[in-house]
N, C-alpha and C positions, 0 to 999 in steps of 0.2 A: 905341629905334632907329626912325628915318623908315620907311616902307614901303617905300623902294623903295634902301634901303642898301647893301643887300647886292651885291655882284659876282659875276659866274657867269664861267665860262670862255665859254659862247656867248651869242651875243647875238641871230644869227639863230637860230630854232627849228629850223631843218630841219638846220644846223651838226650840233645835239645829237639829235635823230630820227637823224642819219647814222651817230654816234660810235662807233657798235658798243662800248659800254665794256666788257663784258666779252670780248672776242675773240671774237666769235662765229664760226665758217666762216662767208666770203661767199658762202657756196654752199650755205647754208642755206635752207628754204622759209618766206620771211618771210608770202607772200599763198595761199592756195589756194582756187580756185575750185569749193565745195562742188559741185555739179553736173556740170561740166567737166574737174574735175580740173584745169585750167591755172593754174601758180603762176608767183610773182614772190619771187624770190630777193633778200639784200640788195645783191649785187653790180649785179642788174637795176635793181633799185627806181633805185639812186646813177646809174646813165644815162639811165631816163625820167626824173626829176627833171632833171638837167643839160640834155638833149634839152627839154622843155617849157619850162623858162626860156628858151632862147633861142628857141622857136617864138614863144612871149608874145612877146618883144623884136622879132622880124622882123615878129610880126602890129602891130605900132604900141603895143602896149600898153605902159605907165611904171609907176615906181613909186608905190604909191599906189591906181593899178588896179583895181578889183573883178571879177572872174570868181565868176558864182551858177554852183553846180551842183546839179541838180534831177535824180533818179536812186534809185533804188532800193539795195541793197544793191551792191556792184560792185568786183572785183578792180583796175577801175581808179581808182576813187577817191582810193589813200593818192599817186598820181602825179602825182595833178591837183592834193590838197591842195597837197603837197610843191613841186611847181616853180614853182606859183602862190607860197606865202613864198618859196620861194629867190628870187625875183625882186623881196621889197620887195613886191609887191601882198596882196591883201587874198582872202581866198577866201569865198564866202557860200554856204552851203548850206541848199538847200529844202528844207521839209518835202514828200515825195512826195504828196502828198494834196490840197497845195493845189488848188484852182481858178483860174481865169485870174484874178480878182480880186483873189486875196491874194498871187499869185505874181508880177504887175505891181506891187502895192504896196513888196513885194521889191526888186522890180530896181529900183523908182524909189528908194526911202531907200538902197540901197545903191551905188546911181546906176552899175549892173554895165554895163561893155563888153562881156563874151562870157555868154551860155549854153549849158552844156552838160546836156543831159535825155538821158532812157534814150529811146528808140522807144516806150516804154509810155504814155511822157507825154509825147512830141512835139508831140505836135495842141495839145495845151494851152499849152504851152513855145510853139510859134510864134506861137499866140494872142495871148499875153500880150508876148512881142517885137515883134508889129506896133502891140500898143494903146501901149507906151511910146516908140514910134519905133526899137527898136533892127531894124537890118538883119538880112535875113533871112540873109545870106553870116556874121553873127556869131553864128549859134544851130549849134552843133555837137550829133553822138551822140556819146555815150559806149561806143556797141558801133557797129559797122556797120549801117546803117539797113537792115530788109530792103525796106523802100519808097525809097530812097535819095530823101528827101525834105531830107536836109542833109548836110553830108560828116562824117566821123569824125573824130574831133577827132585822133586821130593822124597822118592822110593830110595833117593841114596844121600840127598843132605839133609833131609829131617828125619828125626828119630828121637820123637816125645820120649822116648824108653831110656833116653841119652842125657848126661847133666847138660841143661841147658849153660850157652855163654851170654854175661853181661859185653855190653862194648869194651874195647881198651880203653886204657885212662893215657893219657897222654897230656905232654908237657904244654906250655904255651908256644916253644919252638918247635916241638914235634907237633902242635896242630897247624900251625904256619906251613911247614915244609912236609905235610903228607897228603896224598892225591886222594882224593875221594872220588870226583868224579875225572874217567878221560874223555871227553867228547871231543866228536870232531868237525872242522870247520875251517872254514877255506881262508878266515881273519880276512886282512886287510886284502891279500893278492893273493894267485898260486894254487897249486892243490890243497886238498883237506889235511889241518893239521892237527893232534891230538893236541887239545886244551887241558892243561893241566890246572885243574880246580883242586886247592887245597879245602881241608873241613874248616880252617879259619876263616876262609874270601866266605862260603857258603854261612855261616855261625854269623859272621859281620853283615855280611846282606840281612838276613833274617831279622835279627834284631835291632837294627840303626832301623830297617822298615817298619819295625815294630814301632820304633822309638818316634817316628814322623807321621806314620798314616794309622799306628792304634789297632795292627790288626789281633793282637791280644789283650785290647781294651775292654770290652763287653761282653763278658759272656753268657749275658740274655741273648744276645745274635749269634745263632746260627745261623749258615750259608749251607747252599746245593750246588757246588760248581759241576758241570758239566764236562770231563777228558773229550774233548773233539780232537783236540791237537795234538800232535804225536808224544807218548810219553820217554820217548827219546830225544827228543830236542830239549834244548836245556830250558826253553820258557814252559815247557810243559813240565818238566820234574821240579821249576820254582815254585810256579803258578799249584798244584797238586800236590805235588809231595813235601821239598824243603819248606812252603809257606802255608800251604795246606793244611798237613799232618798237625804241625802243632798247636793252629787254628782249632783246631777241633771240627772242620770242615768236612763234608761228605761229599766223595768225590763219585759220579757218577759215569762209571766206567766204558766207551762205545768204542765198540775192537773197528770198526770201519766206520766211515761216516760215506752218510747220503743226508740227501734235505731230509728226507721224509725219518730215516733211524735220530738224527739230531731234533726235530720236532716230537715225535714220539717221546726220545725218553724226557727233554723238557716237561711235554705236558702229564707220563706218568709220574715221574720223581719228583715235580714240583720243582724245578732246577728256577734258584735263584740269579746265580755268577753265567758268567758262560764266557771265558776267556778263549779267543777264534784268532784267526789269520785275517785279512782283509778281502779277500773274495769270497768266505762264509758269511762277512757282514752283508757282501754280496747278494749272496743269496738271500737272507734274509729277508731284504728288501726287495728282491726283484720276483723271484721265483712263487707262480700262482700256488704252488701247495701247502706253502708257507700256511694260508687263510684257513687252510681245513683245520689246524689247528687249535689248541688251548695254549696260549705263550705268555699267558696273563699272572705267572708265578715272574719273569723275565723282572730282577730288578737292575741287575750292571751287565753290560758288553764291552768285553778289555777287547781292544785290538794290539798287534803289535806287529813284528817279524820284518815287515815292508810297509812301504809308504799308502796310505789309503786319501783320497778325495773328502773333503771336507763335507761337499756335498751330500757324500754317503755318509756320514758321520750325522749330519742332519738329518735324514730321511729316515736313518733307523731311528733316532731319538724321537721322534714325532711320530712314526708308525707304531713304535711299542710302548713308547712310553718312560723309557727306560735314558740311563746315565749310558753314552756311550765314553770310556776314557781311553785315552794312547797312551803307548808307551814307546818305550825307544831303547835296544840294549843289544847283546853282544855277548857270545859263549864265552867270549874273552872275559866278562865281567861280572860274570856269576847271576843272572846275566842282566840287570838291569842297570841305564844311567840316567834313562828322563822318567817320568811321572808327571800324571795329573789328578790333581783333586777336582770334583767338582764346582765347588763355588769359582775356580776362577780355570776351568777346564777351555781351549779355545779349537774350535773344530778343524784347522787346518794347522796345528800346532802339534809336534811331539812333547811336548810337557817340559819339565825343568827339571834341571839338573837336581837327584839325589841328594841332600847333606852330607852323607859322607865321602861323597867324590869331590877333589876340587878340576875345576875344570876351563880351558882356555879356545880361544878362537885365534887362529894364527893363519896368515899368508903362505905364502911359497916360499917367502925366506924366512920365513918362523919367526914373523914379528906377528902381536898381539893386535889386533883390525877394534875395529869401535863397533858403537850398537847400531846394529841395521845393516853392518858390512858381512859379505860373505868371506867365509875362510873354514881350514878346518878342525874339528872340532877333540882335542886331545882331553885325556882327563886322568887322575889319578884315584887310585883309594886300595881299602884294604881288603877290596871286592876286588880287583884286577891280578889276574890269571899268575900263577909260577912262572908261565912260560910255557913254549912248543914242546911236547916230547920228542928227546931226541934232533930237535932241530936249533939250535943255536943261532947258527944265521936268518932263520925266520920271525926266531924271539928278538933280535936284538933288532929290525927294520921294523917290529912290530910298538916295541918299549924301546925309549931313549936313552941313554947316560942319565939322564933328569926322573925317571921312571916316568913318566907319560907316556900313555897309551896314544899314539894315535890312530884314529877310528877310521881314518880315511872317506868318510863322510865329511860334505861341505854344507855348515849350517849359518843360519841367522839370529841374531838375540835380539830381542824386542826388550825395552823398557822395565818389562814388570821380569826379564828373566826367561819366560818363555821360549824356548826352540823351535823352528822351522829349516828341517831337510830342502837343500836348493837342489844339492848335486852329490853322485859321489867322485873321490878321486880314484877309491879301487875299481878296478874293471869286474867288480863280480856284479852277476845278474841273480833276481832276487825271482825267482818261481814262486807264488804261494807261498813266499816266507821260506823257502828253501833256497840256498848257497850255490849258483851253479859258475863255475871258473870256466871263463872263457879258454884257457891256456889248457885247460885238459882236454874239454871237445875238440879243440885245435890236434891237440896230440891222437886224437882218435880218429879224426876226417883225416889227418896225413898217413893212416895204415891202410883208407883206403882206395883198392884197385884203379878208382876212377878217380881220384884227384892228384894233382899238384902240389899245391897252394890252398891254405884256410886260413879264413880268421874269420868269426863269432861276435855278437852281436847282442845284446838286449833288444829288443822292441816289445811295444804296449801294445798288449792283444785287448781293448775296452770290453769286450766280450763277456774275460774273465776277470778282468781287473786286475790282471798282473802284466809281468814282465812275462817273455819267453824269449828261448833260444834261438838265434836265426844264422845260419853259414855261409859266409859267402866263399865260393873255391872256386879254382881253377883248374883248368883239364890238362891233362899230359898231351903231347903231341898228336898220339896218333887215336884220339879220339875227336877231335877240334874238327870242327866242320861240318859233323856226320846229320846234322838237323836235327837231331831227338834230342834237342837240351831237356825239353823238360819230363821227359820218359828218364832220363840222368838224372837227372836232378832228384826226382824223384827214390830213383834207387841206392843214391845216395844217400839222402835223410833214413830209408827203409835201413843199411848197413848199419847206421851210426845208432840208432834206436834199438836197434838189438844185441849192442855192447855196453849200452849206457842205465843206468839206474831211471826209473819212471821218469821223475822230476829232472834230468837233464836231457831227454828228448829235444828234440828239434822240433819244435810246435812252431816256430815261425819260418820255416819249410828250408830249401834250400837255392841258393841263384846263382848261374853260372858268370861268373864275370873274366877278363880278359889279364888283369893284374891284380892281386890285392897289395892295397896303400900304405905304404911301408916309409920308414925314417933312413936317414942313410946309413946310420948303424946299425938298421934289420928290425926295427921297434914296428909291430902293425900301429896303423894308426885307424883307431878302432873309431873318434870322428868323424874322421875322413867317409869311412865304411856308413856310420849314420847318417852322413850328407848322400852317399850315394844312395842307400834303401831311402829316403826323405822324396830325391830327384825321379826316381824310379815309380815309388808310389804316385809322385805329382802325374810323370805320364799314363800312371795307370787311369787316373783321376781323368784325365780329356781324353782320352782314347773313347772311354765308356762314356763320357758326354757327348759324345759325337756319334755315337751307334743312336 
């Protein structure tokens, strides 16, 4: 069967976010505002939608459209997705984090008409609107500005007074080939690139999952999932809104997380779900505040984003009592490709391949390896991406003449199907479930004054249970020698942390070395760099056994 064979009843996304398929009361609390308590109901949700298509349409916006929205966690969010497709445009959401630099790169590839930012990130948001030419009358807040520095994107896109708009209707090829979501992500190598998500890959996700794990089987079960995780990352917009919404799930909404705001609203709202990163399971388990709590509503904990320890995967299952499941996926893929059930769930396993993806394990010369062998992990389906916007060369090193994706992760198949992550092939580092490209920190530590020579690094901080960023660089001449390596070193890391978004930080500090390990064609070899930090630790290691 081609990829894209299959027929669905919708064709716009937000058609089937609306569909209520199991009957849910329209007077149910589909949004609640952990903090505030202010909710959005699905009967509400089905008018701001309606209401913001036609505000996009009176603001001049078409189909086709980009609207970036850059924001924090926010009850208004699933409204702006929502009436942004119902109208045929395209919606982009920012990582909060960014700086005006990567946030302008943004808006330029995704070539966005409107921004809408929280007030936390305004200054920034405006920043980056004037450096790409967009007007300043086109940067809206998402809450009421307390500095009324831009109008509220409601006081100019909604207007109950106004005929509300249903979604577009669209063809089975015009839902194949129109962008719903652009998010962006570093794929396999490189900088961040805008993911082009059609409303078909998102429609086909939704329902093949429907079709395999039942999540519009019962609708005696309702669920309390818990937003901890960014509603900008595309596992949060699955996980919430595409698989949420039409669940008939109650999403409960927490603009920041700390332990103590993430146990709080658990134990007020009764939060059943609670889909995390892997060093929130972390916490979970490790952190004594955790116990002040009531977690005894806690019936799943999805992890996903980055690799977690089996061990942890055990320890919260036995602490709480609870199903912990993995998952394994990719903005490239709308975005899920492994799952786990529980009856045959394995704690050191990313789960098994999807039904609707098919999916292969391949060598270095693209031969097919057996069960137990390492290689890596390609896959197809009618979940996988359009393609790069705007980048063609990146699309086509990403997807083959074959259409497979390769993921550039290196995995293992067990017997019953089951997946385990060994290695990746991409050089990207995984922060808290966040994308960080070695090749960009690199471009940023060679602007600065005090270096030569970089190349970047993953190392496991056990700490936090992730990866972090570590640089090693070289000195220009006429600093070499001067004894204050690590007074440098230090000011170094301080430079690069003040151009780079949170989550790309230098948290595994910086080292002065004398060459970095390079191929004869100019390739670092970022190994090489791992034997070195490896060797360095070891001497850190008998130095301090010897004191």
């Amino acid at each position: 069967m081609a990829l894209h064979d299959r027929r669905y009843k919708f064709t716009n996304v937000v058609d089937m976010m609306l569909s209520n398929p199991m009957g849910r009361p329209e007077s149910k609390p589909l949004q609640i505002d952990a903090r505030t308590g202010e909710t959005i109901t699905l009967n509400h949700l089905r008018h701001l939608v309606g209401a913001i298509h036609a505000g996009l349409r009176r603001f001049g916006l078409n189909k086709g459209d980009t609207v970036c929205l850059y924001s924090p966690n926010n009850i208004n969010m699933a409204p702006i997705y929502m009436g942004t497709m119902a109208a045929g445009m395209t919606i982009s959401p920012a990582n909060t984090s960014y700086v005006s630099a990567e946030l302008q790169r943004q808006l330029t590839v995704g070539e966005a008409k409107i921004l809408i930012a929280h007030p936390v990130n305004l200054e920034t948001a405006l920043d980056a609107a004037a450096a790409v030419g967009m007007p300043r009358s086109h940067v809206f807040s998402i809450v009421p500005d307390p500095k009324q520095r831009v109008r509220y994107y409601r006081d100019v896109l909604v207007d109950h007074l106004q005929p509300e708009l249903p979604p577009i209707k669209m063809t089975h090829e015009e839902s194949i080939n129109t962008v719903a979501y652009l998010c962006f992500s570093s794929g396999t190598t490189g900088r961040s690139k805008g993911v082009m998500t059609s409303h078909y890959n998102v429609i086909a996700m939704v329902l093949e999952t429907n079709n395999y794990a039942g999540i519009f089987a019962d609708p005696t079960v309702s669920s309390t999932s818990l937003a901890v995780i960014p509603l900008y990352h595309f596992s949060g917009i699955s996980s919430f809104f595409n698989m949420g919404i039409p669940a008939g799930s109650t999403t409960v909404i927490l603009e920041k997380y700390s332990v103590r705001a993430m146990c709080e609203a658990i134990q007020t709202f009764k939060v059943t779900s609670l889909p995390v990163a892997p060093p929130i399971v972390i916490h979970l388990v490790n952190r004594p505040e955790v116990k002040e709590y009531d977690l005894s509503s806690l019936e799943r904990v999805g992890t996903g984003s980055a690799p977690i320890a089996a061990s942890v995967v055990t320890r919260c299952q036995e602490k709480f009592k609870v199903y912990v499941g993995q998952g394994y996926g990719m903005t490239e893929v709308s975005p899920v490709i492994t799952y786990q059930m529980p009856e045959w769930a394995k704690p050191d396993s990313i789960g098994r391949v999807i039904p609707i993806m098919n999916s292969k394990i391949i060598d270095s010369e693209g031969r097919e390896v057996g069960l137990g062998e390492p290689g890596e992990l390609c896959v197809q389906g009618p979940n996988v991406m359009l393609g790069y916007k705007g980048d063609p060369e990146a699309t086509a090193n990403a997807i083959d003449k074959d259409n497979w994706l390769h993921t550039g992760d290196i995995v293992k198949k067990d017997a019953d199907g089951n997946l385990y992550i060994v290695d990746r092939i991409k050089e990207l580092i995984k922060y808290k479930g966040f994308q960080v490209a070695p090749v960009e920190l690199e471009s940023v530590l060679l602007q600065c004054p005090y270096v030569s020579d970089a190349g970047v690094i993953g190392i496991d901080d056990e700490s936090q249970g992730t990866e972090v960023p570590m640089a090693f660089v070289t000195l220009p001449e006429k600093l070499k020698g001067q004894g204050n390596s690590g007074v440098l070193a230090k000011k170094i890391e301080e430079w690069v942390d003040e151009r780079v978004a949170n989550h790309k930080r230098l948290r595994g500090g910086v080292r002065i070395i004398d060459e970095i390990p390079k191929s004869e064609a100019g390739k670092i070899l970022r190994k090489d760099m791992k034997d070195i930090y490896k060797k360095q630790q070891q001497q850190l290691g008998e130095r301090a056994s010897r004191l």
